[in-house]
VEXTI-725773 format. One record per residue (C-alpha): residue number from 1; residue in one letter; x, y, z. Coordinates in steps of 0.02 Angstrom, whole numbers, plus 50000, padded with zeros to 5 digits. Layout:
! residues N
- NUM, a, X, Y, Z;
...
This chain:
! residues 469
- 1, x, 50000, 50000, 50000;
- 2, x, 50084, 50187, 49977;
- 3, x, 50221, 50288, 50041;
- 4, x, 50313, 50445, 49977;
- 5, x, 50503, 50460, 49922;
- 6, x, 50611, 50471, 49794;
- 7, x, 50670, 50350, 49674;
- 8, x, 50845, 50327, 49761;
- 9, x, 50768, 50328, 49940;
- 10, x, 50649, 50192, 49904;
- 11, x, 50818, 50086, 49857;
- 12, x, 50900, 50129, 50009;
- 13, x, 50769, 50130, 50137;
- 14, x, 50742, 49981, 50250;
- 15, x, 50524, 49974, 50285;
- 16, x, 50517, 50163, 50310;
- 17, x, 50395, 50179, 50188;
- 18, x, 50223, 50284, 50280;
- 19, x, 50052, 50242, 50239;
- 20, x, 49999, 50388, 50139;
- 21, x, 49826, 50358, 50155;
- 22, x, 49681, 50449, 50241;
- 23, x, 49724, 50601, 50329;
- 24, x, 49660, 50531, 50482;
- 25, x, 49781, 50401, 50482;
- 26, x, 49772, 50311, 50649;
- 27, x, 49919, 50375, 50770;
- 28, x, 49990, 50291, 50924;
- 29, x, 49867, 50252, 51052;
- 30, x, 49861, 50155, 51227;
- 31, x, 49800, 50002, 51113;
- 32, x, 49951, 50001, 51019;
- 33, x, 50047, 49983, 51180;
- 34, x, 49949, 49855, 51258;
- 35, x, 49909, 49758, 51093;
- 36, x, 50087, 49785, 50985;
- 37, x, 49984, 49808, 50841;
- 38, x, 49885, 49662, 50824;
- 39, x, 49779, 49766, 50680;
- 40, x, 49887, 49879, 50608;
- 41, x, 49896, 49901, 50434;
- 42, x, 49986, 50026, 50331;
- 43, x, 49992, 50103, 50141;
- 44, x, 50056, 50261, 50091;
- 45, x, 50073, 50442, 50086;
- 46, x, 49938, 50551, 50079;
- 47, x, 49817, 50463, 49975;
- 48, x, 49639, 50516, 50028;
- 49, x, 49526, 50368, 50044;
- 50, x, 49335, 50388, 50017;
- 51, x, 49235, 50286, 50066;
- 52, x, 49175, 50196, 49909;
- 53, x, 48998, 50164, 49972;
- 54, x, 48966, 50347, 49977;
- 55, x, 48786, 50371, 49854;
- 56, x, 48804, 50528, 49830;
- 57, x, 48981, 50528, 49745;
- 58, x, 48929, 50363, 49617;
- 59, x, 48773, 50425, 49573;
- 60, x, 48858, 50567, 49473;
- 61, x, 48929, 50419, 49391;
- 62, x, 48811, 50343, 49228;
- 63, x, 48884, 50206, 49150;
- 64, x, 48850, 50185, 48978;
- 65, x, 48712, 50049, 48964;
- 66, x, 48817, 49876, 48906;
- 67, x, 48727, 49768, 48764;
- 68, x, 48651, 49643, 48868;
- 69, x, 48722, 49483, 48782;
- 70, x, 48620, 49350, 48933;
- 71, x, 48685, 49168, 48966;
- 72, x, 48866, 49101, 48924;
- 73, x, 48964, 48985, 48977;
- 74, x, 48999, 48983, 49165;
- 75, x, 49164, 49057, 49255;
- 76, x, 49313, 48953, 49230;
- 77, x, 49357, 48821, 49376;
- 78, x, 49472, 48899, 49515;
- 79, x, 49641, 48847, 49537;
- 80, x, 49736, 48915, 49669;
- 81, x, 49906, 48831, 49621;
- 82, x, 49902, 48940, 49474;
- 83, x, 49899, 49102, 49590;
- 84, x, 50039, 49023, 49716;
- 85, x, 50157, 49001, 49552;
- 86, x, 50155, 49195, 49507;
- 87, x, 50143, 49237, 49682;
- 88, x, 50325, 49138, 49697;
- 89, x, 50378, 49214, 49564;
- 90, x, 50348, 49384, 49623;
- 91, x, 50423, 49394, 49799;
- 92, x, 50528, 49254, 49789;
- 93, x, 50623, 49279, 49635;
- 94, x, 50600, 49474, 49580;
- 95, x, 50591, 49511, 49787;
- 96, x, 50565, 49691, 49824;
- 97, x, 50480, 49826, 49693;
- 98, x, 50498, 49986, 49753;
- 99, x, 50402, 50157, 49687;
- 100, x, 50497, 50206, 49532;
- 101, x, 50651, 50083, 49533;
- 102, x, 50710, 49969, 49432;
- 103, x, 50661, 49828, 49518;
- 104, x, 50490, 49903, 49504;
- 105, x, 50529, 49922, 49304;
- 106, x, 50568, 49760, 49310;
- 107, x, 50414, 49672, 49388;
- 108, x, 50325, 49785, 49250;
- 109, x, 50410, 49682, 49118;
- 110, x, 50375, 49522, 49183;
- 111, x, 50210, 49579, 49201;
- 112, x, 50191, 49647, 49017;
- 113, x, 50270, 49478, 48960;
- 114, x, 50156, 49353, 49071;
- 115, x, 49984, 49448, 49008;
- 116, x, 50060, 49442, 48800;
- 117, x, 50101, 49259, 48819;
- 118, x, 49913, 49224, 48894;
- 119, x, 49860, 49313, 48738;
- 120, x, 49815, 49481, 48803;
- 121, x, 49848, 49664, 48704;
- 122, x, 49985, 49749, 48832;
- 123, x, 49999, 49935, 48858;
- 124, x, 50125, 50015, 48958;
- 125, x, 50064, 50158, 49027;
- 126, x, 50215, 50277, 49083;
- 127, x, 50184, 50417, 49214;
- 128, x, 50274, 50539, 49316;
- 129, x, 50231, 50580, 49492;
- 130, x, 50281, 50693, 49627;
- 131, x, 50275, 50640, 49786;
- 132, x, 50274, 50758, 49961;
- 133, x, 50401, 50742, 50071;
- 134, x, 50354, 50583, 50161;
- 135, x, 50536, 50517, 50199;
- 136, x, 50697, 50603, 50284;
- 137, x, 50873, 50546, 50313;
- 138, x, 50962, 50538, 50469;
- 139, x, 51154, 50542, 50458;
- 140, x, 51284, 50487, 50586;
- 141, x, 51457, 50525, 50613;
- 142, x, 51524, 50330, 50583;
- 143, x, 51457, 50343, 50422;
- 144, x, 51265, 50247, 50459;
- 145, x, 51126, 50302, 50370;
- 146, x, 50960, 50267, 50404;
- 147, x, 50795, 50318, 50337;
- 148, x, 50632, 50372, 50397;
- 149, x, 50457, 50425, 50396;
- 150, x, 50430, 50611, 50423;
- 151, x, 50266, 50651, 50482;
- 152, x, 50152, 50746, 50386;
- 153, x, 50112, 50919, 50478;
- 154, x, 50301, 50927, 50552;
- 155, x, 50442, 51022, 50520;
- 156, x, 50563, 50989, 50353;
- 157, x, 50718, 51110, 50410;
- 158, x, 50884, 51017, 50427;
- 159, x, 50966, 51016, 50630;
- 160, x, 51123, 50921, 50675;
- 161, x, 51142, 50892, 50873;
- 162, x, 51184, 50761, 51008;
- 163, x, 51065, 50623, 51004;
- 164, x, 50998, 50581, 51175;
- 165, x, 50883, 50437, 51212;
- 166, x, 50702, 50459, 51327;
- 167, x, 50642, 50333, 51439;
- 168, x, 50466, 50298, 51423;
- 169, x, 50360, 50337, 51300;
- 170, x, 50366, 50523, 51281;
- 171, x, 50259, 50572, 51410;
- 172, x, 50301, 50748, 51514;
- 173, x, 50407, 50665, 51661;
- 174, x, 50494, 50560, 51521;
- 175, x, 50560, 50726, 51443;
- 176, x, 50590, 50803, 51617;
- 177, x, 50720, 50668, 51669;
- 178, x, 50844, 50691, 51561;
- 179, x, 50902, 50862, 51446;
- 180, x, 50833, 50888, 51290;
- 181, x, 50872, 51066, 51240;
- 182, x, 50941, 51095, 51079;
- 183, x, 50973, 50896, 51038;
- 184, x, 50895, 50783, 50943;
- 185, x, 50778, 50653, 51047;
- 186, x, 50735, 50457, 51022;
- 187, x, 50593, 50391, 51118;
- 188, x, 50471, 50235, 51085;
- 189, x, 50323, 50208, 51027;
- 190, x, 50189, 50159, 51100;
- 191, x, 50062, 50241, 51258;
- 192, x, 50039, 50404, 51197;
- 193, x, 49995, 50490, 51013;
- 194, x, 50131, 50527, 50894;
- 195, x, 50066, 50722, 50912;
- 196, x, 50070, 50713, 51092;
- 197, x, 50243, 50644, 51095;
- 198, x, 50293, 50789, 50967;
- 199, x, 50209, 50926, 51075;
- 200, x, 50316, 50876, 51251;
- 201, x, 50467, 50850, 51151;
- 202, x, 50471, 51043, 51075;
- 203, x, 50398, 51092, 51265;
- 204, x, 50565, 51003, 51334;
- 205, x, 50674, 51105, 51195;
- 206, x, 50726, 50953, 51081;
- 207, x, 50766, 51004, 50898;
- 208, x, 50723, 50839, 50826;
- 209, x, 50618, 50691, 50887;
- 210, x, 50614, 50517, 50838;
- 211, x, 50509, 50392, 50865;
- 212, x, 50595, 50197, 50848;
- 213, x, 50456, 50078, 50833;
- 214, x, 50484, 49928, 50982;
- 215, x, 50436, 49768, 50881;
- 216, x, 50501, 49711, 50701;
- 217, x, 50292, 49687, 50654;
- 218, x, 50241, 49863, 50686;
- 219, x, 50219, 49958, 50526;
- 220, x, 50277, 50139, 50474;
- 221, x, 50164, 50279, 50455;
- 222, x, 50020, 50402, 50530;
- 223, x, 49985, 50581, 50559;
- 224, x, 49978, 50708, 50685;
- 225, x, 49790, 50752, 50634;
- 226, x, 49755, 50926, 50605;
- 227, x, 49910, 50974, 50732;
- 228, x, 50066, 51022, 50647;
- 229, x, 50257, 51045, 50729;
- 230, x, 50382, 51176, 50730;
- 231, x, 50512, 51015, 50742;
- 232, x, 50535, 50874, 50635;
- 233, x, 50456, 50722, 50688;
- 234, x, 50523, 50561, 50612;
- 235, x, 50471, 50372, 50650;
- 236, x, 50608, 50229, 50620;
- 237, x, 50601, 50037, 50625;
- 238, x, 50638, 49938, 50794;
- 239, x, 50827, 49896, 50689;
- 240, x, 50849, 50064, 50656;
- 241, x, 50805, 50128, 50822;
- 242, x, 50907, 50010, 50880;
- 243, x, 51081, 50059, 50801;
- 244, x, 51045, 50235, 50814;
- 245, x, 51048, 50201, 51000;
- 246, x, 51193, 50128, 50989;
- 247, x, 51252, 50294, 50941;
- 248, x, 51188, 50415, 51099;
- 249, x, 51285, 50549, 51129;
- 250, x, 51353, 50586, 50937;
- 251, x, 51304, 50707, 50825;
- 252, x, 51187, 50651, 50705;
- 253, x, 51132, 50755, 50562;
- 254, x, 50961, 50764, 50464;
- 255, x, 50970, 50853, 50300;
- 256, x, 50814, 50964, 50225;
- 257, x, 50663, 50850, 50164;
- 258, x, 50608, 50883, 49989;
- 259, x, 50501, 50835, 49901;
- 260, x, 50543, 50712, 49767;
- 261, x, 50497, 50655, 49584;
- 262, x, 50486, 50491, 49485;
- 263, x, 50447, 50382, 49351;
- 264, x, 50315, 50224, 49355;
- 265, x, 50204, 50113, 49250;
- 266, x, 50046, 50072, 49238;
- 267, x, 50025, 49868, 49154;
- 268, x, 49858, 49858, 49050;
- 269, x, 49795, 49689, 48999;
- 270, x, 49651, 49688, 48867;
- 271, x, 49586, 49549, 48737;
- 272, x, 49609, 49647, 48552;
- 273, x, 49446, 49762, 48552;
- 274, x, 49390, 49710, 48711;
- 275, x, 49312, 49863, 48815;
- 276, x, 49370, 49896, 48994;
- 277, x, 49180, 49856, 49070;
- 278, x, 49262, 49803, 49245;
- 279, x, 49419, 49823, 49290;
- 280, x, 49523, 49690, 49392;
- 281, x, 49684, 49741, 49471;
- 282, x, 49791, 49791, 49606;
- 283, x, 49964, 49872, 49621;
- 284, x, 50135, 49784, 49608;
- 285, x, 50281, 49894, 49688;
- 286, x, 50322, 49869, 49879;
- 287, x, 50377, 50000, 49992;
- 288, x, 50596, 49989, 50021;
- 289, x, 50671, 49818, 50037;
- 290, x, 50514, 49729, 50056;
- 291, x, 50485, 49554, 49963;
- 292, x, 50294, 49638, 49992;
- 293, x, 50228, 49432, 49963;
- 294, x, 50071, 49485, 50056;
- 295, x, 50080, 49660, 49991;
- 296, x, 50064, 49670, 49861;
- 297, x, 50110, 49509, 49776;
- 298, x, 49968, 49407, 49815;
- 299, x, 49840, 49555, 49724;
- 300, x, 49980, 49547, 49577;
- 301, x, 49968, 49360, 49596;
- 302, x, 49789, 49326, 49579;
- 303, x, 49765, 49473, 49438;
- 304, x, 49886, 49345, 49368;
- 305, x, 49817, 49217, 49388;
- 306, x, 49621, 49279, 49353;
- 307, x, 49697, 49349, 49176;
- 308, x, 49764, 49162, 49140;
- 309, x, 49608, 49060, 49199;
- 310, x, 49481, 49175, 49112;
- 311, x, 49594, 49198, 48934;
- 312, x, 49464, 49080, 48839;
- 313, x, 49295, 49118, 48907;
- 314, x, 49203, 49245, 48808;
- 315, x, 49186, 49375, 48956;
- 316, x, 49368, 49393, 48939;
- 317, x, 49307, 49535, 48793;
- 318, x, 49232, 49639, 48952;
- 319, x, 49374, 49643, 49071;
- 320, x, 49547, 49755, 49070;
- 321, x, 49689, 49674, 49209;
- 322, x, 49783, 49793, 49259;
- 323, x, 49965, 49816, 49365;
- 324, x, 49984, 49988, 49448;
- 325, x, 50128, 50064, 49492;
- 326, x, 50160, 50187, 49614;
- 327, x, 50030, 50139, 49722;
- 328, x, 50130, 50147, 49885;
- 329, x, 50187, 50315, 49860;
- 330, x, 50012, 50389, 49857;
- 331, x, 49912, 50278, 49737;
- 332, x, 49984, 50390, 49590;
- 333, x, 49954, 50242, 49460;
- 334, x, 49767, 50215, 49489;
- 335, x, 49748, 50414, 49478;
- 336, x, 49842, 50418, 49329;
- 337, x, 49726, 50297, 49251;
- 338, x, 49557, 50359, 49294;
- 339, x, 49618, 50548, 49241;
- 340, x, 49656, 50450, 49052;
- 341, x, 49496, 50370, 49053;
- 342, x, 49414, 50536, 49088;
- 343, x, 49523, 50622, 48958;
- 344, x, 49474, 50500, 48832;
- 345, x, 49290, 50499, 48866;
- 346, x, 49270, 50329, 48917;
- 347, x, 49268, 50330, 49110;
- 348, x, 49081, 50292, 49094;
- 349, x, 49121, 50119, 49011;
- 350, x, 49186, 50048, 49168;
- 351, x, 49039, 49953, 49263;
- 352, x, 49144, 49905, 49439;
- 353, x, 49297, 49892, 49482;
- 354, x, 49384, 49722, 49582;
- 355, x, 49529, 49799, 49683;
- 356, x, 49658, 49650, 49743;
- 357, x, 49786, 49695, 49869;
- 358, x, 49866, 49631, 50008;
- 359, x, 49760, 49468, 50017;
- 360, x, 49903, 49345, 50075;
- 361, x, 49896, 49379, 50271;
- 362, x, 49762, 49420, 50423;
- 363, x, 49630, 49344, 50489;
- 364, x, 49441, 49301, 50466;
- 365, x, 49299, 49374, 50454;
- 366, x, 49351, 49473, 50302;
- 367, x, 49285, 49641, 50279;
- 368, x, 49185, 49674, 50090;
- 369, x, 49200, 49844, 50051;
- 370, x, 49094, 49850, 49933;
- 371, x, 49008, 50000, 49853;
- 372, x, 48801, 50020, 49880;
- 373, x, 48780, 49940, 49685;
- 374, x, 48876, 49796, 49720;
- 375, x, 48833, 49747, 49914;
- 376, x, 48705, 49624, 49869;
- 377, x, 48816, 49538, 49757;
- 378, x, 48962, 49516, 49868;
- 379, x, 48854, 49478, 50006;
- 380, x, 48794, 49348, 49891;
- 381, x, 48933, 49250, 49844;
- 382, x, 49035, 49252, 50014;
- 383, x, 48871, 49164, 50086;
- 384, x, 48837, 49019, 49949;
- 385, x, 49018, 48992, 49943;
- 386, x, 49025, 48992, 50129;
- 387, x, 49165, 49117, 50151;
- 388, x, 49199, 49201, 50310;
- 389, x, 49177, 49402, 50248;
- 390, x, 49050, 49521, 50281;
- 391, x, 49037, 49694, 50264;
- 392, x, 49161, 49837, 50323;
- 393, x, 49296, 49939, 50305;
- 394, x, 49489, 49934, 50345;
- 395, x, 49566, 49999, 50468;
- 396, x, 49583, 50207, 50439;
- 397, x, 49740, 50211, 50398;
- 398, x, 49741, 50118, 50243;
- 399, x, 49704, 50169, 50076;
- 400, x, 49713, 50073, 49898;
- 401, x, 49694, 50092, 49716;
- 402, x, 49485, 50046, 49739;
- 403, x, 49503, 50236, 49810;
- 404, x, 49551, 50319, 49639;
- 405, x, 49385, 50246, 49552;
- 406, x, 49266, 50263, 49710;
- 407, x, 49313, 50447, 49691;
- 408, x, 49257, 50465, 49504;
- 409, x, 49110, 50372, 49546;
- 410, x, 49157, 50194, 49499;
- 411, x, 49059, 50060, 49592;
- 412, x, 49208, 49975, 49662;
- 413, x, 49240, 49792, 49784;
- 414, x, 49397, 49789, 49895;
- 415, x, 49406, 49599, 49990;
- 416, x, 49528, 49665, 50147;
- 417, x, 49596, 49527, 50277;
- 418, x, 49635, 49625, 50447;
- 419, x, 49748, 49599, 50538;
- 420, x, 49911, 49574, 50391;
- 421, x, 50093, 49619, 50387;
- 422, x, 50103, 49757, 50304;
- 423, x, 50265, 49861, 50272;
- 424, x, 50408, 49767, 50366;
- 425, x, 50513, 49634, 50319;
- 426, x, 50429, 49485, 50408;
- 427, x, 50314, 49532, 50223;
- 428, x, 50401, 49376, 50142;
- 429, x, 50340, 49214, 50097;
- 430, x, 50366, 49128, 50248;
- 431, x, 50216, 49223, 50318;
- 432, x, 50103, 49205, 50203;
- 433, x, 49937, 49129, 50259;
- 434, x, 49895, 49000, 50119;
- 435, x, 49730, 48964, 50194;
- 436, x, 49672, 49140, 50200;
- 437, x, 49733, 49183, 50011;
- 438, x, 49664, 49037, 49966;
- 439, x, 49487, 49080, 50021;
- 440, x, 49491, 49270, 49977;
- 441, x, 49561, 49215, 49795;
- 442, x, 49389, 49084, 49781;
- 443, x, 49294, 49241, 49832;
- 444, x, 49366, 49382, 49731;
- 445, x, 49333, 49243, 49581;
- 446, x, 49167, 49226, 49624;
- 447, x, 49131, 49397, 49634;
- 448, x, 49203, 49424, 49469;
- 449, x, 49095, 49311, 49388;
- 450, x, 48944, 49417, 49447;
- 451, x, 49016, 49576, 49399;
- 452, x, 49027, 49528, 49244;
- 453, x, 48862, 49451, 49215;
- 454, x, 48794, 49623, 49297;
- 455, x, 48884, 49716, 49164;
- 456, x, 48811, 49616, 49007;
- 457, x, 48942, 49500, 48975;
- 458, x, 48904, 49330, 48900;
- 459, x, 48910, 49229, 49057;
- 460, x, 48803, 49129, 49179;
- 461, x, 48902, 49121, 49343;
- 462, x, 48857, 48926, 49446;
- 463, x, 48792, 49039, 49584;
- 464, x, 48660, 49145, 49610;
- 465, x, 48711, 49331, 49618;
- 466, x, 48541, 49379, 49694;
- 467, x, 48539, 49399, 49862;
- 468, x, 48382, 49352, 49871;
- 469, x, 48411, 49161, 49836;
């Protein structure tokens, strides 16, 4: 899911990639403390997530009435083994994809490649973004370098100073113990809110405060709400916390934060003629150093996978499989394409759109978010395929490409798992949750099958997408 840097950050940095998501992003809280993020999720900077069952955004949105072309062939047998091989592929041999690098160009390729060999029209879709500051560096004396997230709201000036460490968790006594003026503080998470910790930090005189996260699972990211600092406040990975404490009592250095530009791809998967009546994808890059196999190669995976298994049925003509890039730097791929599709008239062709991403890891009950359209149909097909998923919404922090059509009015579905690794590097293979993917792959096919039939297409899925059966 998103996070914003530049091109030669995102190779450097180790998981200090933000979620740039909702503006309300979640921010530390007792529950974090007492819970070490059992439900945190993170993906990006500054994307602003709508909620995509909002009426009175899709009803500005008239899709052109499809020829209704009734009955067809049902939906092609699932086969999960076909998703596991890309997903292998994916984070296991092309490992992490970062926003804009060539490891990201690279996973573009293999994506343009896989979709022409299944007998697909490929278009690569270039873009440039520009991201906002989302990510600073912190400099030592030895020669270390580490990353990290700067909070939005804070303070992008450069300070050098001594780098003293605060017991606790940022709270006013914590600050009072030990001298802060004109230095740069460390603290941990966890207790208190980021902006609180920010506020007693510039009350105790500190130039500089970072925050070191105090488990490898805990993701990067939040905000400081509608407060802002008059210091920069940066967040950093348990490791990086870690040697940076190892270092108290140095001067350590953190240059200006600015913000920085790039160059991604969008991958576009169409039969020749076919019409883009619902779109099926989800992005491919990863934030920094991340294998991302739960995000986002099991979305990539499955698009994949859904692009091989449906090649031959005649609803293939109806759908476009797409690969964004981007995503986790603010969800600049998905954007890019909706702002096309608007430019070229033909936004209003698009039915629904199937967002896949990070599928590989949580727990059950799934949450359908589902826009008002489509909330019979989903509800549908988890029930008669007696799937464990109901309807919701992630957790606030976390934003996805599903946004970027919700918010032209795009009915839109979005199959979320909570409680997944998200944005560290326990993302890898070894952790992903075969079970779950297995059943939210079943489901996401199933509701693909009824999408289609609801747009026109010459299908007749082998359950009922009437909720009232």
């Amino acid at each position: 899911m998103p996070t914003g840097q530049s091109a030669e950050q995102a190779s450097q940095q180790q998981q200090a990639q933000p979620n740039q998501s909702d503006p309300t992003d979640r921010a530390d809280s007792p529950a974090d403390a007492r819970a070490e993020q059992q439900d945190q999720t993170s993906q990006s900077e500054s994307r602003d997530t709508v909620e995509p069952s909002s009426q009175s955004v899709e009803q500005q949105h008239q899709p052109q009435s499809p020829p209704l072309r009734p009955g067809g062939p049902p939906e092609p047998e699932f086969d999960y083994d076909i998703a596991v091989g890309y997903l292998n592929h994916l984070a296991g041999v092309l490992g992490p994809r970062a926003s804009g690098t060539e490891q990201e160009r690279a996973a573009a390729a293999y994506l343009a490649e896989t979709f022409a060999s299944l007998g697909y029209e490929v278009e690569l879709q270039d873009f440039g973004y520009t991201t906002q500051a989302g990510i600073s560096r912190i400099d030592t004396p030895d020669g270390y370098r580490s990353f990290a997230f700067r909070f939005p709201g804070s303070a992008d000036n450069p300070v050098s100073g001594e780098l003293v460490n605060v017991e606790g968790f940022g709270e006013p006594a914590d600050f009072a113990s030990v001298d802060v003026r004109g230095k740069i503080a460390i603290v941990d998470r966890g207790l208190i809110e980021f902006r609180e910790k920010g506020a007693n930090a510039v009350a105790g005189g500190a130039i500089a405060l970072i925050i070191a996260n105090r488990t490898l699972s805990e993701t990067i990211g939040g905000t400081l709400g509608e407060e802002t600092s008059t210091i920069p406040l940066l967040q950093v990975s348990k490791e990086a916390g870690d040697e940076l404490r190892s270092r108290l009592g140095t001067m350590i250095s953190i240059p200006e934060s600015t913000p920085n530009m790039g160059e991604s791809q969008n991958v576009i998967a169409r039969k020749t003629d076919g019409a883009c009546r619902v779109v099926v994808g989800g992005h491919y890059d990863t934030v920094p150093d991340v294998d991302g196999a739960n995000d986002n190669a099991s979305g990539t995976a499955l698009t994949l996978a859904l692009a091989e298994l449906w090649s031959e049925h005649p609803s293939a003509i109806d759908i476009c499989f797409i690969g964004f890039g981007a995503e986790e730097l603010g969800l600049h791929g998905s954007r890019h394409y909706v702002r096309q599709l608007r430019a070229e008239d033909t936004l209003s062709h698009v039915t629904s759109m199937l967002n896949l991403d990070a599928i590989g890891d949580g727990r059950a009950p799934y949450r359908i978010m589902a826009s008002f359209q489509l909330q019979d149909i989903t509800g549908s097909v988890a029930a008669q395929l007696q799937i464990n998923a109901g309807s919701g919404s992630p957790p606030r922090n976390l934003g996805s490409d599903h946004s970027s059509f919700a918010n032209a009015g795009i009915p839109v579905v979005f199959v979320f798992p909570p409680g997944a690794i998200l944005h560290t590097p326990l993302d890898n293979l070894d952790n992903v949750n075969h079970e779950l993917y297995k059943d939210i792959s079943l489901l996401n096919h199933g509701i693909l099958a009824c999408l289609l039939e609801r747009a026109g297409s010459p299908i007749s899925p082998k359950i009922s997408c009437d909720a009232e059966q």
